[in-house]
Residue, then its C-alpha position, 0 to 999 in steps of 0.5 A: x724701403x728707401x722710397x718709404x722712409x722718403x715718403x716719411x721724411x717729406x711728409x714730415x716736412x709739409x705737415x710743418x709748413x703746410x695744412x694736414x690736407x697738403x700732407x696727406x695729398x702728397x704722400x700717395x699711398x701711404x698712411x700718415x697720422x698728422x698730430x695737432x699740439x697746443x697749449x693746455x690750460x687749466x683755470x682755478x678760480x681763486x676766491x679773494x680773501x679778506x683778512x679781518x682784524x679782531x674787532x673792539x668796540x670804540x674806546x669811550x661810550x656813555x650811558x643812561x640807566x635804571x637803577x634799583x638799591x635793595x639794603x639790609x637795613x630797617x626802618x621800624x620794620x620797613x625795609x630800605x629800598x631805592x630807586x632812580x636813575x643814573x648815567x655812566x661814563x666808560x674808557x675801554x682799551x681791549x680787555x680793560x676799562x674804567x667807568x664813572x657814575x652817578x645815580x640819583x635815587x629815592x624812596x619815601x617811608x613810614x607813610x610819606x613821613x621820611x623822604x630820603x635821596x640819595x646820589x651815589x658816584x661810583x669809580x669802577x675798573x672794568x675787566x671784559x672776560x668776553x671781549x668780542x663778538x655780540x655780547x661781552x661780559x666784564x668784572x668789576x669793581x671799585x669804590x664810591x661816595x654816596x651823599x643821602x639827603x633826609x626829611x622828617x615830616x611826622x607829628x613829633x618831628x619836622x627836620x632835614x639832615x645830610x650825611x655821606x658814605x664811603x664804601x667798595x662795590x664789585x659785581x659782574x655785568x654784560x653788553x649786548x651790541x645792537x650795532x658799532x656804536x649802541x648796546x645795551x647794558x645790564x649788571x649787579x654790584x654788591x657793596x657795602x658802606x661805611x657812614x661819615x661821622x666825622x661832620x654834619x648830621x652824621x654826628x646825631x647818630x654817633x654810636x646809634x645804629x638802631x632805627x638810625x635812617x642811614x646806619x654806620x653800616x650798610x650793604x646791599x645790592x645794586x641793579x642797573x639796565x640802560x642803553x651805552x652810545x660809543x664815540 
């Protein structure tokens, strides 16, 4: 028993200091089980994550567009539509923004005999509903002046005349983001305005609405597609 427990002892000793062959040479007769022990290592790939901010388009942007005018007013029995075109000017902090803009439009009636132009400028508050992403979609609203220049050219009557509106305008609009920096644009305003009869031409027509080429009252819708740069 005690050569046994020798044998083990010794051989214990040599696997420390010695190879497994060593130890299974001196331990004659017995059965020793040698045991190799190392470190154990388990690799996790670890995936960088990046973290993203919320995404804004650049704060000012200008524009160019197309724009269409449609009235609920007549002239003998024609209606009074407008076309041309328009730039726009926009500040945006998140949500918000602010536009200016300014159109030139105009049409001809009655055969060619009335030629009229009309250059409205617009101040609008823009309110983003959808702020990110893609496409964005905005509210807004505001005020403008528009100044409507006149010439009559029929047999009975040769003259120009100059008048000003004052009116509110709201409407809802879109972007769609082709890029960082360039989107396409496209919205609706419904306004209505008010003639200036205070001065100028607007005086001849004081209390006349019928047949009048710019009536003291007027609404319609606006529609404007066009192209914005950010900077």
């Amino acid at each position: 028993m005690k050569t046994a427990v020798l044998s083990l002892a010794t051989a214990a000793l040599l696997v420390t200091l010695a190879p497994a062959e060593a130890a299974a040479q001196c331990c004659h007769k017995e059965t020793v089980h040698v045991y190799e022990y190392g470190p154990v290592y388990r690799v996790k790939r670890l995936r960088r994550v990046r973290r993203v901010r919320p995404w804004y388009p650049l704060r000012w942007a200008a524009g160019v567009h197309l724009t269409g005018v449609t009235t609920n007013q007549e002239l003998n029995d024609e209606g009074v539509a407008l076309g041309g075109i328009g730039g726009h000017l926009r500040f945006r902090n998140g949500r918000f923004g602010s536009e200016v803009a300014f159109d030139v439009i105009g049409n001809s009636f009655l055969d060619g005999g009335v030629q009229r132009v009309s250059v409205p400028v617009q101040a609008s508050a823009l309110l983003y509903i959808i702020p990110r992403g893609v496409f964005n979609l905005y509210l807004l609203g505001g005020m403008q002046l528009v100044f409507t220049h006149v010439e009559w050219d029929l047999p009975n009557l040769y003259t120009d005349q100059t008048f000003t509106q004052f009116g509110l305008h709201a409407g809802v609009g879109g972007e769609l983001n082709l890029g960082r920096y360039v989107a396409l644009t496209a919205d609706v305003r419904f306004f209505g305005l008010l003639r200036s009869d205070e001065s100028g031409d607007g005086t001849y027509y004081q209390g006349i609405d019928q047949d009048a080429v710019v009536p003291h009252k007027v609404s319609g819708a606006q529609i404007n597609l066009g192209v914005l740069l950010r900077f």
